[in-house]
C-alpha positions in Angstrom: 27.0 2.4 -6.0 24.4 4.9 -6.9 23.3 2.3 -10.0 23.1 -1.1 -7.8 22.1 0.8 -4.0 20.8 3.8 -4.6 23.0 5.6 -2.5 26.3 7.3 -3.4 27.2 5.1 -0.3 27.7 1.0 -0.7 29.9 -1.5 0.5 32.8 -2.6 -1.2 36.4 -4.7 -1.3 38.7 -2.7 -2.9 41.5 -5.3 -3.7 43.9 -2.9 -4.8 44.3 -1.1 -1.6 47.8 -1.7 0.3 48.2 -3.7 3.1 48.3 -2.2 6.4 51.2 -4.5 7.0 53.3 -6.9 4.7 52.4 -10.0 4.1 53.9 -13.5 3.9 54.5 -14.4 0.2 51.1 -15.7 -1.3 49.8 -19.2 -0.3 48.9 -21.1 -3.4 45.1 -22.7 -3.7 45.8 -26.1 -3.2 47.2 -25.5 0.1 44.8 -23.1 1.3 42.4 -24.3 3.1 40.9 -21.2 5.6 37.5 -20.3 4.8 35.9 -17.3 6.5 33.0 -15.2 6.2 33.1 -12.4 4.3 30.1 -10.0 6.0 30.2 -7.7 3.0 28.9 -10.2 0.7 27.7 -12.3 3.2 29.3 -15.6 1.6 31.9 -18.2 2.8 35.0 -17.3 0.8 38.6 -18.7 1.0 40.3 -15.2 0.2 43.1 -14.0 1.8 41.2 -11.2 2.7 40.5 -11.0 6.0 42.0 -9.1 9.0 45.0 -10.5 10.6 44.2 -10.3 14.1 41.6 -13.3 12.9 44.9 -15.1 13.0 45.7 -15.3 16.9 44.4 -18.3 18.7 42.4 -16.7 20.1 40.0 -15.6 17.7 40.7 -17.9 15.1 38.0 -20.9 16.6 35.3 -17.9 15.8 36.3 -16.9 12.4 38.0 -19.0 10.6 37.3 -22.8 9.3 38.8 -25.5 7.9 36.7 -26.4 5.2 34.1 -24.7 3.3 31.3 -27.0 5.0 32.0 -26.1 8.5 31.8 -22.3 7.4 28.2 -22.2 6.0 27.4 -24.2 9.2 29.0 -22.1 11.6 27.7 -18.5 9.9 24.4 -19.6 8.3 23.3 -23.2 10.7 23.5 -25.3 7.1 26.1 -27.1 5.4 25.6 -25.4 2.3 25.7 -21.4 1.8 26.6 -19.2 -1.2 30.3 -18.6 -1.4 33.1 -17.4 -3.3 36.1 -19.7 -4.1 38.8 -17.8 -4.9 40.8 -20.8 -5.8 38.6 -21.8 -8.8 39.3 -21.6 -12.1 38.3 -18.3 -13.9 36.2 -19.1 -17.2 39.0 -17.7 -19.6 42.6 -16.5 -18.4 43.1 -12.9 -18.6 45.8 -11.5 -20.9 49.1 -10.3 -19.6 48.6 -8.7 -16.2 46.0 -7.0 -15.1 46.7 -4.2 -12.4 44.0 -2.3 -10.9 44.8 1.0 -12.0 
């Protein structure tokens, strides 16, 4: 933090951190089609990582999209915006899996 902000203080996603509650088992890529904004980045992003009560009906029309176009216009007023697709293809696979320890 201290490096990149200055501050012993800085945002962060720490994607190794439990779950408050359990969740359903993982939706593959192809089928996931939510985008939201992701307000410590400030992007777009189609991770899974947002909080759940985005999912009753009556928030979801504010935070999350169908598409990755109706995102950037509904956070940032243009049909294109930086954002992070978690669903694409990393440059080279990993070895054998990676835990966040």
């Amino acid at each position: 933090c201290d490096g990149v902000f200055g501050s012993t203080q800085c945002p962060y996603v720490d994607d190794c951190a439990p779950t408050a509650t359990p969740t359903q088992s993982p939706t593959s890529c192809p089928e996931r089609t939510t985008w939201h904004h992701n307000e410590d980045v400030n992007v777009c992003t189609n991770s899974m990582d947002y909080p759940p009560e985005w999912n009753n009906p009556e928030n979801e029309d504010s935070y999350l999209y169908g598409s990755l176009g109706a995102c950037c216009i509904a956070v940032f007023g243009t049909p294109q915006c930086p954002f992070i697709d978690d669903c694409a293809p990393t440059a080279s696979p990993t070895q054998a899996p990676t835990t966040c320890e």
